[in-house]
C-alpha positions as CSV (number, residue, x, y, z in Angstrom):
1,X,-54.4,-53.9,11.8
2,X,-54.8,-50.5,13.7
3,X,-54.1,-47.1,12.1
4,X,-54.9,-43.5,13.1
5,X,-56.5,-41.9,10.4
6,X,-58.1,-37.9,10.1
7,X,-61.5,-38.5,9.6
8,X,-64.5,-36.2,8.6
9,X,-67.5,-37.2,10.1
10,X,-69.6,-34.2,8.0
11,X,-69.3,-30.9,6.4
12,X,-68.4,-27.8,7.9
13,X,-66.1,-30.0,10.9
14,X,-62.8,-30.1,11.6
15,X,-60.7,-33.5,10.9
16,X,-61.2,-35.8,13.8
17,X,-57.7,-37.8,14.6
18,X,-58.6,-41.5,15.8
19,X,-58.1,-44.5,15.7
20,X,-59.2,-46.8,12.8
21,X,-59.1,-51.1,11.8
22,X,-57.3,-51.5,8.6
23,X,-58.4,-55.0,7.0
24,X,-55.9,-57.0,4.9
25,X,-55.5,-56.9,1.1
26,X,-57.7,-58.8,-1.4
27,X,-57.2,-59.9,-5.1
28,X,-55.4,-57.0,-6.4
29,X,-55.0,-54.8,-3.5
30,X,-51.9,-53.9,-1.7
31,X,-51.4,-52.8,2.3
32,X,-49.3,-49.2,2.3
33,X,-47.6,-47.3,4.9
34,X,-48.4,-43.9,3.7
35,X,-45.1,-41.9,5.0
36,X,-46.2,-38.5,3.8
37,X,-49.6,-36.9,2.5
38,X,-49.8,-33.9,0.6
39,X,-53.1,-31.1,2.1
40,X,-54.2,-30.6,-1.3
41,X,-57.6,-28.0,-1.7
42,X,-59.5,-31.1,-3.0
43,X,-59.8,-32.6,0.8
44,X,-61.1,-29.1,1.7
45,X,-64.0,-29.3,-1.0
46,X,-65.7,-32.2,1.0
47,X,-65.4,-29.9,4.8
48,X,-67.3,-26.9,2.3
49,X,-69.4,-29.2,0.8
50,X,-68.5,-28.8,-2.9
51,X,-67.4,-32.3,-3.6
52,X,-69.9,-34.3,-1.8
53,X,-72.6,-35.5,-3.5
54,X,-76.1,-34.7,-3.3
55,X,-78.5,-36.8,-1.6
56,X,-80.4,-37.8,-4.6
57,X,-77.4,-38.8,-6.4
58,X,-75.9,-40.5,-3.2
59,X,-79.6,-42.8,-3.4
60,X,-78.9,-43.5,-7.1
61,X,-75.6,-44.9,-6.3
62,X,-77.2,-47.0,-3.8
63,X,-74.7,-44.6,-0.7
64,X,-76.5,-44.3,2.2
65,X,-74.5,-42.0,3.9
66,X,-70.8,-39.9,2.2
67,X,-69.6,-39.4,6.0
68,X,-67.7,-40.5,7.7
69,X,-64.7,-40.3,5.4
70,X,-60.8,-40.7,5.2
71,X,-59.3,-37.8,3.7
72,X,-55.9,-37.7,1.7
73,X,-55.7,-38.2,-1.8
74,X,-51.7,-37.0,-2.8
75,X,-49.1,-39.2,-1.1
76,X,-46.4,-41.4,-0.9
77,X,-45.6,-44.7,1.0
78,X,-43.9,-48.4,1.1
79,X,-45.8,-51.2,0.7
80,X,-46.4,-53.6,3.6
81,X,-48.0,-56.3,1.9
82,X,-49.7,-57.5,-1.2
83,X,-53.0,-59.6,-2.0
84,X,-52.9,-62.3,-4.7
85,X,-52.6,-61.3,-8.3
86,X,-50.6,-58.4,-7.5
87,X,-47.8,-58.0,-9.7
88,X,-46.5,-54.5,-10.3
89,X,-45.7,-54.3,-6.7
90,X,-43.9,-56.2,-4.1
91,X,-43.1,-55.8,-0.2
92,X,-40.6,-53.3,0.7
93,X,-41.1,-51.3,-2.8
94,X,-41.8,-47.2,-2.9
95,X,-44.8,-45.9,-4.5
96,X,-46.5,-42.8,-5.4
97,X,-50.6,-42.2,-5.1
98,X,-52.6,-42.2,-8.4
99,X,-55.7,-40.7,-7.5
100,X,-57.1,-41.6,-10.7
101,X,-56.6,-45.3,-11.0
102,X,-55.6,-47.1,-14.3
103,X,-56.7,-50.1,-14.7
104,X,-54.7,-50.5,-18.5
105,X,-57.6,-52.2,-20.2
106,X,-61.0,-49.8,-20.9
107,X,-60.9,-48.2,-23.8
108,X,-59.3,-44.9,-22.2
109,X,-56.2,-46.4,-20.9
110,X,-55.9,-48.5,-23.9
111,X,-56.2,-45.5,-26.4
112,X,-53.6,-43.3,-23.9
113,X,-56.0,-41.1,-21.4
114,X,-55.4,-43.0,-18.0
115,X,-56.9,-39.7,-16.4
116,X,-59.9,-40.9,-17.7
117,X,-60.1,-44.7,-16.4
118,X,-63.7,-45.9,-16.1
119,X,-62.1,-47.3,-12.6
120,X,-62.0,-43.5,-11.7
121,X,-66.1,-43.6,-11.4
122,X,-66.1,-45.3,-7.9
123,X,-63.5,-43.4,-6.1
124,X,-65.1,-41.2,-4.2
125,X,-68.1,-43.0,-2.7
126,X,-68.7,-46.6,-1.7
127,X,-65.9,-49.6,-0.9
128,X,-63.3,-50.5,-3.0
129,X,-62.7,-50.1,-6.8
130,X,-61.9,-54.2,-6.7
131,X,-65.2,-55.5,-5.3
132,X,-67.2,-52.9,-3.6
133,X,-66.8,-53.9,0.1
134,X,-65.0,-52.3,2.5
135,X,-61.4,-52.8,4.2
136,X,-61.6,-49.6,7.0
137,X,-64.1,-49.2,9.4
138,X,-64.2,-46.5,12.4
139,X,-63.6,-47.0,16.5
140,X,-68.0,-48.1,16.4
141,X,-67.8,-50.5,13.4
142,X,-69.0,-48.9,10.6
143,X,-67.4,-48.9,7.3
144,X,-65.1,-46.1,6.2
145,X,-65.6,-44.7,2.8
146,X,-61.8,-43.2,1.3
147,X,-60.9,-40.1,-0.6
148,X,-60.2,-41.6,-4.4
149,X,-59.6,-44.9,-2.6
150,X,-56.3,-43.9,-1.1
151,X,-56.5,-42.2,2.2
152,X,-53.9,-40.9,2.4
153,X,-54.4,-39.2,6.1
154,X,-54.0,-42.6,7.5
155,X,-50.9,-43.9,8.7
156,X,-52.3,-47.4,6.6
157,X,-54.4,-48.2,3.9
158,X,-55.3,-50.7,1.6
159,X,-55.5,-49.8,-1.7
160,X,-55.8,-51.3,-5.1
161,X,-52.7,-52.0,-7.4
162,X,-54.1,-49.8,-9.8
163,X,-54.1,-46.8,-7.6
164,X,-50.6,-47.0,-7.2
165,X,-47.1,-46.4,-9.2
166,X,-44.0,-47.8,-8.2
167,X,-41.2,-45.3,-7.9
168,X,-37.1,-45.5,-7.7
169,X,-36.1,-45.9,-3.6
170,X,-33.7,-42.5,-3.8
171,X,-36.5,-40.3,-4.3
172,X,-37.6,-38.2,-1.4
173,X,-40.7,-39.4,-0.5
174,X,-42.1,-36.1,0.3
175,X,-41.5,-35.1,-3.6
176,X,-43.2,-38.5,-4.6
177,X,-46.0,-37.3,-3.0
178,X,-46.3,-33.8,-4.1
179,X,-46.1,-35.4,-8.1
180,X,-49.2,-37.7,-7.3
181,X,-51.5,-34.9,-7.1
182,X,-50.8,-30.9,-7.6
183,X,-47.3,-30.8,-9.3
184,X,-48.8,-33.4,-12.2
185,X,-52.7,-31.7,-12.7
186,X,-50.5,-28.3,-12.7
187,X,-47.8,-29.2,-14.8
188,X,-50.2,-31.2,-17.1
189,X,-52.7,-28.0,-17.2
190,X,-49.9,-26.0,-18.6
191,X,-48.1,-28.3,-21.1
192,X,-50.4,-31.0,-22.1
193,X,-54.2,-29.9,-22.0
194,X,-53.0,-26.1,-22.6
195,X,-50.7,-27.1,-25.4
196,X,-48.3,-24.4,-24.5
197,X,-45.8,-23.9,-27.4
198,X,-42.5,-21.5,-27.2
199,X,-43.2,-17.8,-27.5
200,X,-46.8,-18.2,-26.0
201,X,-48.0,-15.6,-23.3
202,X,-49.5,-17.8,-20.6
203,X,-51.8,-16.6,-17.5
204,X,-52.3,-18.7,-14.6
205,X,-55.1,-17.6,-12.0
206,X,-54.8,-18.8,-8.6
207,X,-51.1,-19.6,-7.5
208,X,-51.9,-22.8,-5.3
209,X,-50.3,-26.3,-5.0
210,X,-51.7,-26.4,-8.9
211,X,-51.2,-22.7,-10.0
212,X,-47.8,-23.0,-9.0
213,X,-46.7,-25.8,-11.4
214,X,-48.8,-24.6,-14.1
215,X,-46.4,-21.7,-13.6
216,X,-43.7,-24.2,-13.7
217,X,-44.8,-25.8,-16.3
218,X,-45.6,-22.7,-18.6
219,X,-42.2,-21.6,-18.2
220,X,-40.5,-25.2,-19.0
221,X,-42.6,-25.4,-22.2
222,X,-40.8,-22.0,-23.5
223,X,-43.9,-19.4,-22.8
224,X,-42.3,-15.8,-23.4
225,X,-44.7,-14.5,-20.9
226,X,-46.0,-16.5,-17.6
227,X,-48.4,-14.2,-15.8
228,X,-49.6,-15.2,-12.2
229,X,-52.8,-13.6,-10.7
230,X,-53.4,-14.5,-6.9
231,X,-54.7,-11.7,-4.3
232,X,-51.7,-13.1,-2.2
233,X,-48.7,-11.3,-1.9
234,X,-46.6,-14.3,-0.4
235,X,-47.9,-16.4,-3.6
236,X,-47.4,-14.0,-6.0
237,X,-43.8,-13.4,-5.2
238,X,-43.6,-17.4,-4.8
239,X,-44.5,-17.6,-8.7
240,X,-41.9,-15.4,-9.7
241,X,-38.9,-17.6,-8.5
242,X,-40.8,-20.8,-10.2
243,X,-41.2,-19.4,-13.1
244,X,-43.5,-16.4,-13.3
245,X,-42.6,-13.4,-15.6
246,X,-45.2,-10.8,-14.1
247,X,-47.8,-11.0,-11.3
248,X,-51.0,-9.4,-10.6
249,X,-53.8,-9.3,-7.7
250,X,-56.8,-9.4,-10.0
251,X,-58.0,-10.9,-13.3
252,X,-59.6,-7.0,-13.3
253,X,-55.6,-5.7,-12.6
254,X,-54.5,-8.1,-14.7
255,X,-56.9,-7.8,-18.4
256,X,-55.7,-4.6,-19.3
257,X,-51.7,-4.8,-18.8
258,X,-52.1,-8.2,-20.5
259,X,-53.6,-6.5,-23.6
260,X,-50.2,-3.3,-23.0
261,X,-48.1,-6.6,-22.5
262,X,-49.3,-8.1,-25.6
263,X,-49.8,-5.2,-28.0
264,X,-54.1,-6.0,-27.7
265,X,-53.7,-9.7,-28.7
266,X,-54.1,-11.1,-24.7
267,X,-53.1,-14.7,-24.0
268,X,-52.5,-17.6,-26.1
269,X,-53.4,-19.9,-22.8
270,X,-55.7,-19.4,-19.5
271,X,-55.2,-21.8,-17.1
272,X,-57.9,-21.3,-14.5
273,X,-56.7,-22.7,-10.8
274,X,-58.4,-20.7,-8.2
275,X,-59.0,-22.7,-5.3
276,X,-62.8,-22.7,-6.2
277,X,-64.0,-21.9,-9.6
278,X,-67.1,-20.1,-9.4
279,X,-69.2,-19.6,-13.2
280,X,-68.9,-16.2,-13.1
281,X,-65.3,-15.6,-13.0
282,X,-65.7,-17.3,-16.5
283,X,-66.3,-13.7,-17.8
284,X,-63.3,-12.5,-16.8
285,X,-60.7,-15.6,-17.4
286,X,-62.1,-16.0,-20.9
287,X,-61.5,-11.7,-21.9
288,X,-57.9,-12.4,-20.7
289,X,-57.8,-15.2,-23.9
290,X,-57.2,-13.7,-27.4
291,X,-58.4,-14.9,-31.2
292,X,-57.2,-18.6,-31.1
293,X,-56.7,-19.2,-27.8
294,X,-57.5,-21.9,-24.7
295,X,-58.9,-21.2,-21.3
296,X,-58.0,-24.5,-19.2
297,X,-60.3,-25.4,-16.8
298,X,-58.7,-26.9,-14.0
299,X,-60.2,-25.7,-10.4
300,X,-62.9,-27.5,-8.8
301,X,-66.4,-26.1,-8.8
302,X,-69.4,-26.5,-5.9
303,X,-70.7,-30.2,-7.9
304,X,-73.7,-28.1,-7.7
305,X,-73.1,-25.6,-9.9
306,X,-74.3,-25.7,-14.0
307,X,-73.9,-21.8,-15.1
308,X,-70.9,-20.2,-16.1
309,X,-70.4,-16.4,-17.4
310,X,-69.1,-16.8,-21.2
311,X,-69.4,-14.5,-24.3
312,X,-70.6,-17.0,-26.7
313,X,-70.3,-14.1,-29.5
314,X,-66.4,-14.1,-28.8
315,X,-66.1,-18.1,-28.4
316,X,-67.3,-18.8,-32.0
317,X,-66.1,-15.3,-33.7
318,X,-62.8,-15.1,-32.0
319,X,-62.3,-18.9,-32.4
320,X,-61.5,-19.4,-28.3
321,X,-61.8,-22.8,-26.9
322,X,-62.5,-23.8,-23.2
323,X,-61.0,-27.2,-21.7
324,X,-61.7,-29.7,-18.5
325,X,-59.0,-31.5,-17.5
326,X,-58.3,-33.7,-14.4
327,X,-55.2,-34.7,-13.8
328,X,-53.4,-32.7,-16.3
329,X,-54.5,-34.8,-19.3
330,X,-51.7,-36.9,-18.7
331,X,-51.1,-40.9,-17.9
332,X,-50.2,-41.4,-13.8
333,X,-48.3,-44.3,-14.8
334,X,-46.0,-42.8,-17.6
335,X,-45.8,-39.1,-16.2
336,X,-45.3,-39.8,-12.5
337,X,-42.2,-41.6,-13.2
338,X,-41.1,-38.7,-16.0
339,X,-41.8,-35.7,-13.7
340,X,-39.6,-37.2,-11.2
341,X,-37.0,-37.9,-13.1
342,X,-37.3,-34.2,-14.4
343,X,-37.0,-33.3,-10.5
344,X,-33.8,-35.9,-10.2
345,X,-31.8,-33.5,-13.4
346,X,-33.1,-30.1,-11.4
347,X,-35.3,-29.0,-14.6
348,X,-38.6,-29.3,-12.2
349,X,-38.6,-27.9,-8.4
350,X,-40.4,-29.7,-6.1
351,X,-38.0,-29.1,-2.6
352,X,-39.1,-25.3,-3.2
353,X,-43.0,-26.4,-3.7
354,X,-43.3,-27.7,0.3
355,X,-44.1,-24.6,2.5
356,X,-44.3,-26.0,6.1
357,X,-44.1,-30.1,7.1
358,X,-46.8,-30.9,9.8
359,X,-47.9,-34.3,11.4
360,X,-50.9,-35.9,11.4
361,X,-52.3,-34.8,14.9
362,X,-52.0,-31.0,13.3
363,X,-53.7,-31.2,9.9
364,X,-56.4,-28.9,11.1
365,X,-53.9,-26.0,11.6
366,X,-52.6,-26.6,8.4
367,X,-55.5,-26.5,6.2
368,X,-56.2,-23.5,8.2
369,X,-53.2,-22.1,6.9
370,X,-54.0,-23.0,3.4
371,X,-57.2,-21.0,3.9
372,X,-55.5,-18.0,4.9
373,X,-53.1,-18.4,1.7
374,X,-49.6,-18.9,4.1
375,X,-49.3,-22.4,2.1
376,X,-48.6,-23.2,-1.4
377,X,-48.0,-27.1,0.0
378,X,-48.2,-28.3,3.6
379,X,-47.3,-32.0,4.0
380,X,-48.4,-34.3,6.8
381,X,-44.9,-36.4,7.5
382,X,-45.4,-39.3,9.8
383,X,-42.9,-40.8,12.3
């Protein structure tokens, strides 16, 4: 079937809007009408660059080529149809994104880290996570590689079951889609890889689509202190009615009333979100974290990059850990559901989250916008 679609056709371009085939579903694949995609920063880190793989890795995988490519990873839709051996799904159902698949049997979704599921390895370059060919192809022929496999910047898509979670009809299917990506690696950063506990003093840097609901999150797990450091005024102020106790321009601002704030003991968590991590803001995200404390590592990082400022003296001495997480450490197909029906009793905002709605056709003036830091969430709605 036809779609339009926002495809990148190579780094440092704009999203081109066309026209794209959309083949039918295999063996455990299902067709989606996505009805609204979320502009996370991740779809931004293939126009810079920092996502896409280098060309020797690309010939190890056996890629030719990582353009041209669908973006769209955070979303929600209703399925069209279904391929055989699909069960969890049916025509006519709602469902959220997973952009970390779960497939329910390797040995990290069967021991309870779906954000880890060894399906997760071939979502970013070649065909499907089923069978390894292809299902989109471009207006000239040629096969259309996906962002995790979703695609969400297409009006259609097939996708593989385990890429997607079924969700209640009465849910706004703009907040379904917000969950898929930033609300859950946020709110996960905060509660689940952080292991926020009552009383903590918490500082979130970089108040994003993530920061925000690490904010949120901080604040729902008890945290006595939620500090939120963006340069942005409009995000900073944001953060305060989600959540945020005190805000800051700077890690520099922020490190010394942390220690005033704190009476010199600085943060039990660090949740680093900035919308690129770069190693040597390390230095100063790690002196924000006292004796006994966690600096999560959420932001993305040029794929590139291997150094990364820490005092190593302080990490042993003062007993400070550093943590990766993707996803928020949590399970798509237990959490989703949970964090929405924590939206659906009004303990989690997610109406508040959405700072302008745009459609497909204007998805470069919104990532625009998220580069000038006048988004926390834009959100492509289609007709």
């Amino acid at each position: 079937m036809k779609s339009r679609a926002a495809v990148l056709y190579g780094m440092n371009q704009d999203w081109k809007v066309e026209g794209i085939e959309v083949d039918p579903p295999k063996t455990g694949e299902v067709l989606v009408q996505w009805k609204v995609a979320g502009m996370c920063h991740s779809d931004e880190h293939f126009v810079t660059g920092d996502m896409v793989p280098p060309q020797e890795l690309l010939a190890m995988m056996g890629v030719d080529d990582f353009f041209p490519f669908i973006g769209g990873h955070e979303g929600a839709g209703v399925v069209m149809e279904v391929g055989p051996g699909v069960t969890s799904v049916q025509p006519g159902d709602h469902v959220s994104a997973s952009f970390v698949p779960s497939c329910g049997r390797c040995r990290y979704c069967s021991t309870g880290r779906q954000n880890l599921c060894d399906l997760g390895a071939g979502t970013l370059t070649g065909g499907m996570i089923t069978d390894g060919t292809h299902r989109h192809h471009v207006q000239d022929g040629r096969a259309v590689k996906m962002m995790a496999k979703l695609g969400t910047f297409s009006e259609y898509a097939t996708v593989a079951e385990a890429s997607l979670i079924k969700v209640e009809k009465d849910l706004p299917l703009e907040c379904v889609a917000l969950v898929s990506c930033g609300v859950a690696t946020g709110w996960g950063s905060a509660t689940n890889r952080a292991d926020t506990q009552p009383g903590d003093t918490v500082v979130v840097v970089g108040i994003g689509g993530i920061g925000i609901n690490a904010v949120q999150g901080a604040r729902m797990a008890g945290a006595k202190r939620v500090i939120a450091v963006d340069p942005v005024e409009f995000k900073r102020e944001k953060a305060m009615e989600l959540g945020a106790t005190h805000t800051f321009a700077s890690m520099a601002e922020a490190i010394p009333a942390v220690m005033e704030l704190t009476w010199g003991q600085m943060a039990d968590r660090v949740i680093m979100t900035p919308g690129v991590l770069h190693g040597e803001m390390m230095a100063e995200g790690m002196s924000l974290v006292g004796k006994g404390g966690t600096c999560v590592v959420t932001a993305i990082s040029p794929m590139t990059s291997t150094e990364a400022s820490i005092n190593l003296f302080q990490l042993a001495m003062w007993n400070k850990e550093v943590k990766g997480t993707i996803f928020g450490s949590l399970n798509p197909r237990a959490d989703i559901p949970r964090l929405l029906d924590m939206y659906r009793v009004g303990d989690l905002k997610l109406d508040e989250l959405i700072t302008r709605r745009y459609s497909l056709d204007q998805i470069n003036e919104g990532y625009q916008a998220m580069r000038d830091g006048t988004n926390i969430r834009g959100v492509i709605v289609y007709d």
